[in-house]
C-alpha positions in Angstrom: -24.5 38.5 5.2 -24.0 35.1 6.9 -20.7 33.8 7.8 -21.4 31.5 5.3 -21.6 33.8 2.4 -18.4 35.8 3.7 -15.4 35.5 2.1 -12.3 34.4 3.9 -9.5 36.4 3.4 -5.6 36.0 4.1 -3.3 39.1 5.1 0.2 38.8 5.4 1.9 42.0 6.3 4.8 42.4 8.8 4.0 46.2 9.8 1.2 45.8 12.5 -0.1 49.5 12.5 -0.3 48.7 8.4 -2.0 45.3 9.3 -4.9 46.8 11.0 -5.8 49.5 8.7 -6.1 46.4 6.5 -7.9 44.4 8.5 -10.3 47.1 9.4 -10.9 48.3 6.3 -12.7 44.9 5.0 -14.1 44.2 8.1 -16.3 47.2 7.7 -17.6 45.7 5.1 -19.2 43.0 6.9 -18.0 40.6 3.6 -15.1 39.2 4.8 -13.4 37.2 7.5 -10.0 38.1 7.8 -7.1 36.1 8.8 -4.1 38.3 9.8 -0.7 37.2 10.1 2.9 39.2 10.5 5.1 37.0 8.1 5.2 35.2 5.3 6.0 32.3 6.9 3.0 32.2 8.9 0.8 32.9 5.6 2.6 29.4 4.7 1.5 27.6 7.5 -2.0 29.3 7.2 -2.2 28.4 3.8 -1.5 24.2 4.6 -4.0 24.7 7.6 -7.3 26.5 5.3 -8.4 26.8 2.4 -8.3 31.2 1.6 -10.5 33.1 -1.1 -8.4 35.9 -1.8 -4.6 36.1 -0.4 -2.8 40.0 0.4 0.8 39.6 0.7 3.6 42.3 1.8 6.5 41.9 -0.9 9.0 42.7 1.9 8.5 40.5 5.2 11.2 39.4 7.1 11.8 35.4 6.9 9.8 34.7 3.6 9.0 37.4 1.4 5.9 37.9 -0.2 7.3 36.6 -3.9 8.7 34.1 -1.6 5.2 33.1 -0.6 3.7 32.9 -4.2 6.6 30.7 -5.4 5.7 28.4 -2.9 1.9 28.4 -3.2 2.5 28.0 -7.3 5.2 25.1 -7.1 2.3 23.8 -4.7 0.2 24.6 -7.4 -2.2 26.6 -5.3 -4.8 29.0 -7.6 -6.0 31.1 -4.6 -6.4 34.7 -5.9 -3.4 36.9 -4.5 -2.8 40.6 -4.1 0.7 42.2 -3.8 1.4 44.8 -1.6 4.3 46.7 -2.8 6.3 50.3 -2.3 7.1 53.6 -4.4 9.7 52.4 -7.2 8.4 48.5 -6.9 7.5 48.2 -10.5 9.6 45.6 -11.0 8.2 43.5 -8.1 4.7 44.0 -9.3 5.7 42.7 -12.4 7.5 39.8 -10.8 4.4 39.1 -8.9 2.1 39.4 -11.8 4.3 36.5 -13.3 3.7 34.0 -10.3 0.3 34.5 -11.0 -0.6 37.3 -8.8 -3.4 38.7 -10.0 -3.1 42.2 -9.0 -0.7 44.9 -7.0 -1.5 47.5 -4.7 1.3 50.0 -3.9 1.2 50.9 0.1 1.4 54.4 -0.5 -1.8 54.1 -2.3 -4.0 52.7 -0.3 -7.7 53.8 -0.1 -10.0 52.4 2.7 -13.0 52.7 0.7 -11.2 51.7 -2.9 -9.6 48.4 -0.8 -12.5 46.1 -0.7 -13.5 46.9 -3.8 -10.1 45.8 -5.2 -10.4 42.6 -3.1 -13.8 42.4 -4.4 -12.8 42.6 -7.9 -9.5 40.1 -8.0 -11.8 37.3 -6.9 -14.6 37.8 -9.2 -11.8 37.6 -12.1 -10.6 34.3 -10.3 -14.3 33.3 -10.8 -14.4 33.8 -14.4 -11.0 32.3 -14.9 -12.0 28.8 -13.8 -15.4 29.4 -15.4 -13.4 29.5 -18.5 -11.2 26.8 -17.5 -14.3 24.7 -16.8 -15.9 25.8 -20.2 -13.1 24.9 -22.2 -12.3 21.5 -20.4 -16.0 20.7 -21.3 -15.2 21.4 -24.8 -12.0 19.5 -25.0 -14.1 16.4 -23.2 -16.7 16.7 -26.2 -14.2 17.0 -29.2 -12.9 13.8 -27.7 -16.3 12.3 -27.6 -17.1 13.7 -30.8 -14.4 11.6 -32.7 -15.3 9.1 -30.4 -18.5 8.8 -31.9 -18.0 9.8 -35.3 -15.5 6.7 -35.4 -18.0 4.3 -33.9 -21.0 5.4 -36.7 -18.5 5.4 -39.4 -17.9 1.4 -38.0 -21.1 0.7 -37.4 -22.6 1.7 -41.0 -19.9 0.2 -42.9 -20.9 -3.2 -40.9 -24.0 -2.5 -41.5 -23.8 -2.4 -44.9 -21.2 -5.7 -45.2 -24.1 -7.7 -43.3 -27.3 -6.6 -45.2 -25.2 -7.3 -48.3 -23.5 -10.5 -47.3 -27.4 -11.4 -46.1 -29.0 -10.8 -49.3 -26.1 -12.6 -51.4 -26.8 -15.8 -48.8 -30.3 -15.4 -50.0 -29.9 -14.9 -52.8 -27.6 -18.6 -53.5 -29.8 -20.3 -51.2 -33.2 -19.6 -53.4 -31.1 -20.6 -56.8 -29.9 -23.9 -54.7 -32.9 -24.9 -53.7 -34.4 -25.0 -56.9 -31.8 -26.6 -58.7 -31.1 -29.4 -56.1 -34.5 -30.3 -55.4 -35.6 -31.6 -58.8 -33.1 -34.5 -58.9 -33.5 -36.1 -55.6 -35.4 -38.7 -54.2 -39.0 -37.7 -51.9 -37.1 -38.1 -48.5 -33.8 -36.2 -49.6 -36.3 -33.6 -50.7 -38.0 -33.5 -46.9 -34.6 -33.3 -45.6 -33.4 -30.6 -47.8 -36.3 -28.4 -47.8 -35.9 -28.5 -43.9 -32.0 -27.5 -44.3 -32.8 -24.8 -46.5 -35.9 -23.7 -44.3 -33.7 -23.0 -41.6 -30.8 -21.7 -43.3 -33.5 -18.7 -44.1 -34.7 -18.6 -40.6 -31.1 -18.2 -40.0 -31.0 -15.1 -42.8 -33.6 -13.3 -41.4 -32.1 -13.1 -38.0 -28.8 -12.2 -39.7 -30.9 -9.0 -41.7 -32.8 -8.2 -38.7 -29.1 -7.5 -36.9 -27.9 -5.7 -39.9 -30.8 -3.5 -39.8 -30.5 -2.8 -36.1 -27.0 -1.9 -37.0 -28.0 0.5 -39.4 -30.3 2.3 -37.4 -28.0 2.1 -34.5 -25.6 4.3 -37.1 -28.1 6.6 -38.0 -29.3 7.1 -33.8 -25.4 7.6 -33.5 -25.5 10.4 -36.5 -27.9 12.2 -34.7 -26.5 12.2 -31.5 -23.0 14.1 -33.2 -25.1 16.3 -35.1 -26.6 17.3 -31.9 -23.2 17.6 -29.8 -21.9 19.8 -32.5 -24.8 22.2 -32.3 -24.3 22.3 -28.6 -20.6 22.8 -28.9 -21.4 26.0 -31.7 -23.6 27.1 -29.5 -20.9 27.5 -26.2 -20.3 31.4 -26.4 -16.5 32.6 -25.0 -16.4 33.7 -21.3 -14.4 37.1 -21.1 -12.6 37.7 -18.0 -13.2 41.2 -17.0 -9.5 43.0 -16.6 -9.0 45.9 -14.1 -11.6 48.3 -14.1 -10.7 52.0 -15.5 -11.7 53.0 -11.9 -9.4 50.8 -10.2 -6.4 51.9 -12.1 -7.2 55.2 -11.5 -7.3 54.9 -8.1 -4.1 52.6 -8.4 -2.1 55.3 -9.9 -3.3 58.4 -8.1 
């Protein structure tokens, strides 16, 4: 695997002989590249410097703790995937944890070097299909908008539509009706200059009818479109975001 392709991995844990059996265990792997650091204030300072895939965090550093660290990544509204690390009778900081969006705990006394990576592994492929989620349903909320949008435009654009092919046929309609009745009492020249009046008034019409129908079919184009964007809306199926694994918990509570 290229370096590339490798993800990059943050490991805050203040017990060094701990820290390498860590460390070790993913780099095994060849899948990772692991940053290691001995506080949780250095996993602060890490965390302004790079950007991390997944983040393991001891719950009890001296300096910052690791609860301490996820306050401050979620007040600076950091997603990065993290992973408590936590003691016998730490329920209550897992739980803790879980709620400043930790997405899983791992007690210490538990560990497995060939169950680790796989938990790793796991936490950032449910980070993936959280913000594929997020991503789906922000597309969604983006075409409802549009939706309305659009439905409000046809709805405007038909009921013009249907003023101004009306209106044009009314016009018509007078000016055929005034034409014959004023032509028959003038004199030959008033008659010239009328017949031109009235010839352009029409011109006039059909330019007014040919907009009207534009209109029209610019409201039916518009139909179309929405029935389409519905279909495509219908046709979005849910993204499930897989939960632990029976395996891991297994191996969680062993």
């Amino acid at each position: 695997m290229s370096e590339h392709d490798k993800l990059r991995i943050l490991i805050a844990e203040d017990e060094e002989s701990f820290l390498r059996v860590l460390t070790a265990g993913l780099d095994l792997t060849n899948r990772y590249i692991v940053h290691a650091c001995e506080s949780g204030d250095e996993a602060v300072e890490a965390l302004k410097r790079s950007k991390y895939d997944v983040v393991i965090l001891d719950h009890r550093m001296l300096g910052m703790t690791g609860l301490n660290v996820l306050q401050w990544m979620h007040e600076q509204k950091l997603d990065t995937p993290s992973i408590m690390l936590t003691g016998a009778g730490s329920e209550n900081i897992a739980v803790e944890a879980m709620k400043l969006g930790a997405y899983d705990y791992m007690r210490k006394d538990h560990f497995d070097r060939d169950h680790f990576p796989i938990l790793v592994h796991s936490v950032y492929e449910r980070y993936l299909f959280k913000k594929e989620k997020e991503q789906r349903e922000s597309r969604s909320d983006e075409l409802a908008r549009e939706l309305v949008s659009l439905e409000s435009l046809e709805t405007s654009l038909a009921a013009v539509g249907w003023i101004t092919d009306t209106t044009q046929k009314k016009i018509s309609s007078l000016t055929q009706d005034g034409e014959r009745s004023l032509i028959a009492g003038i004199s030959p020249e008033s008659k010239r200059h009328l017949v031109h009046l009235f010839q352009e008034i029409r011109s006039e019409c059909e330019t007014f009818s040919r907009a009207s129908t534009a209109m029209v079919n610019l409201s039916k184009e518009l139909s179309d479109r929405i029935a389409g964007l519905k279909k495509t809306r219908l046709g979005e199926k849910p993204v499930s975001i897989p939960s632990t694994t029976s395996q891991e918990k297994t191996e969680r509570e062993r």
